[in-house]
Each structure stands twice: as C-alpha cells, then as structure tokens.
C-alpha positions in Angstrom: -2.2 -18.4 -50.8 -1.5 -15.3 -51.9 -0.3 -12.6 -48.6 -1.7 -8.7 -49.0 1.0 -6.7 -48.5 -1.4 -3.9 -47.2 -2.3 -4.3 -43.9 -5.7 -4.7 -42.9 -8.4 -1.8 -41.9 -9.0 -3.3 -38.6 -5.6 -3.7 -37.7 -5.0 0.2 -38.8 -7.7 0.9 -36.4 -6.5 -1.1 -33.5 -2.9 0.2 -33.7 -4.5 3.6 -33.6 -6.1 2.9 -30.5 -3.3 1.3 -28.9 -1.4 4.5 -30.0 -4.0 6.9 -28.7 -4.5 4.9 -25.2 -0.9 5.0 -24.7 -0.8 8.9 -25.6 -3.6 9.4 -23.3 -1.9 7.0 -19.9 1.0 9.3 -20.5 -0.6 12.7 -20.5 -2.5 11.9 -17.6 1.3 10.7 -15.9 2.3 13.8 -16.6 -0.6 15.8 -15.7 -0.1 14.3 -11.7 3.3 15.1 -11.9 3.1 18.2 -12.3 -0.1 18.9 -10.1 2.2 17.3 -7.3 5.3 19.3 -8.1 2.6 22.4 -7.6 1.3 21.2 -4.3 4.4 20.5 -3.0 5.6 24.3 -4.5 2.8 25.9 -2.7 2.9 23.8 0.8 5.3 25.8 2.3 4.0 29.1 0.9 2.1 31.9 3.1 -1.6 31.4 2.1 -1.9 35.5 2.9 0.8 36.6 0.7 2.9 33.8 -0.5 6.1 33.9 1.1 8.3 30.9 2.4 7.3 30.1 5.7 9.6 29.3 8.2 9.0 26.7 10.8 9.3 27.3 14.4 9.3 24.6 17.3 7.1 25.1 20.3 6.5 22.9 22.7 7.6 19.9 20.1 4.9 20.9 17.7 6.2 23.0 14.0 4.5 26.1 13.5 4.8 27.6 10.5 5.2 31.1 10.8 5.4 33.8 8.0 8.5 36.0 8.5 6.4 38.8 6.2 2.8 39.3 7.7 3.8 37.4 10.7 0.7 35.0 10.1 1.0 31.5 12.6 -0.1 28.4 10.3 -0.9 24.7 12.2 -1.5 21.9 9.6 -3.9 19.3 10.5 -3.9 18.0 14.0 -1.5 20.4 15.6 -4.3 22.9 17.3 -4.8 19.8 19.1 -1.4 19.0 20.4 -0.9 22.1 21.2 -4.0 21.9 23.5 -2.4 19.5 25.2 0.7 21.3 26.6 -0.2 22.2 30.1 -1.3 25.7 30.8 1.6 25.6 33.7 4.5 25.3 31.5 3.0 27.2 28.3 1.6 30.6 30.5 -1.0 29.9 27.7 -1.0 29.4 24.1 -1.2 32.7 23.1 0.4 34.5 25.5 3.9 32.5 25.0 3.6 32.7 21.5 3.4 36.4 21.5 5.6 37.0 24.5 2.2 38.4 26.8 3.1 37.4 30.5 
C-alpha cells in the first residue's frame, strides 16, 4: 500500500473549519469581555454628564449622587425601599434629602 504524502482535500477542509470555529468562539470571548469591562466602566458614571458618582447612605438604602450636576440616581428596587422608611423618621423623602423642614 502505498501512503500519499499529501494530505487529503477533505481533511484540508475540515482543519479549516476547526480553525475558523475556534477563531470565531474566541472573538466572540473576547467581544463579552470587553462589552462587560464597558458596562461595568459606565455603571458608576453620571447618565447626565458622566462623572463618577458618589454613593451616599440614607436610611440604609445607596443613592448615587452626582457631586457635578447634583443629579440623585436609585437603581432598581430602591424607590421602593425608600417608600418604606416611615414618613415620621424621614420628614419625607424629599424634604430630608434636600434639607427642606
């Protein structure tokens, strides 16, 4: 039996595949990584003007507030817990978080 020593057409073509699959599970590895290292860039930015906000503690609930355009931001859920805080102890929402008495 006599062995080519040129590899076959199909097994070019497979190889090629495996090569461009692997090429492709990589880009799209690195494409989420560095969509997440964006999120996680802009989750602590000022949606209004992109500063670093700075969180503040009221009533055991973060607030993110901006420290340039003095914008208040809640993530999700904690317009709710704040809700909860007793109108007694809190003078209302907005009135402590302003300083209005």
């Amino acid at each position: 039996m006599a062995i080519d020593e040129k590899p076959s057409r199909n097994e070019d073509e497979y190889w090629a595949k495996v090569d461009a699959e692997l090429i492709k599970s990589r880009r799209a590895a690195l494409d989420a990584e560095r969509e997440k290292a964006r999120k996680s860039e802009q989750q602590n930015k000022c949606p209004r003007c992109c500063v670093d906000l700075k969180e503040r503690e009221y009533h055991h609930v973060k607030i993110d507030e901006c420290p340039q355009c003095g914008g208040i931001w809640l993530d999700k859920g904690e317009l709710e817990m704040l809700q909860q805080v007793p109108r007694e102890k809190s003078g209302g929402f907005l009135g402590s978080m302003f300083g209005i008495r």
